[in-house]
N, C-alpha and C positions, 0 to 999 in steps of 0.2 A: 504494500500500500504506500502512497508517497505519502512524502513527510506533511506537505500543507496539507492534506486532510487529515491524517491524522491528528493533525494539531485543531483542527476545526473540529473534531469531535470529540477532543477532549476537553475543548471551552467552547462548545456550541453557543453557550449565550455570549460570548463574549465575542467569540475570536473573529475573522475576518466577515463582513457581511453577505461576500461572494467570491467562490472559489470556481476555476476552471478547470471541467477535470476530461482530459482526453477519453472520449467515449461513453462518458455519461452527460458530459454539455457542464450549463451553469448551474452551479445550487447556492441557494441561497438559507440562510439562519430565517428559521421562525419569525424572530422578533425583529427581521429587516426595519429601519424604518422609510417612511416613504422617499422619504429623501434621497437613501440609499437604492431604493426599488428604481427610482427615476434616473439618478445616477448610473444604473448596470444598464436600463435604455438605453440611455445617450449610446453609451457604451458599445452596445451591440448596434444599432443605426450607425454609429462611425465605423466600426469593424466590416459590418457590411459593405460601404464604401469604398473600402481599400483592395485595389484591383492587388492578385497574388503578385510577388514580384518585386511592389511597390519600398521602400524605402521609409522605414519609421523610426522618428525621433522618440527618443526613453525623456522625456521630462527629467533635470535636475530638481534639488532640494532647492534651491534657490525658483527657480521657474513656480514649484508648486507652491511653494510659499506665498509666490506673489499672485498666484491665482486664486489662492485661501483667500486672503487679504483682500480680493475683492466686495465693495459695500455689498452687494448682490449674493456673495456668498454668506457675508456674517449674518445678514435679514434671512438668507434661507433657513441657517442653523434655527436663527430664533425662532420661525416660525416651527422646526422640526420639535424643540426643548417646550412647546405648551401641550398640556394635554390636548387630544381631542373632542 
């Protein structure tokens, strides 16, 4: 079994929100939240787009950071941290 699942099932609640796993697709934690659900979209819509072949950039800590940091991201969080 690979190692990130296994790690995902041994902190299901916690551990990553979505893992990819060759030959069974994506799985997702129970307690996804929407934010996260919408984020694996994106996700998959961009992935779709990308003809085989093609040439991807990995994001730096620096890059993600400054996309965290955007006002539109912190207003998502907040909206993710109220109950429904």
């Amino acid at each position: 079994m690979d190692v990130g699942v296994s790690a995902c099932e041994e902190d299901a609640e916690f551990g990553p929100p979505l893992a990819l796993v060759p030959g069974a697709g994506a799985l997702m934690r129970e307690n996804t939240s929407a934010g996260e659900v919408a984020l694996a979209r994106c996700l998959a819509n961009v992935t779709l787009r990308v003809t085989q072949g093609t040439a991807v950039t990995i994001l730096g800590p620096a890059a993600e950071a400054e996309l965290l940091g955007w006002d539109a991201e912190a207003y998502q969080r907040t909206l993710e941290s109220k109950p429904a």
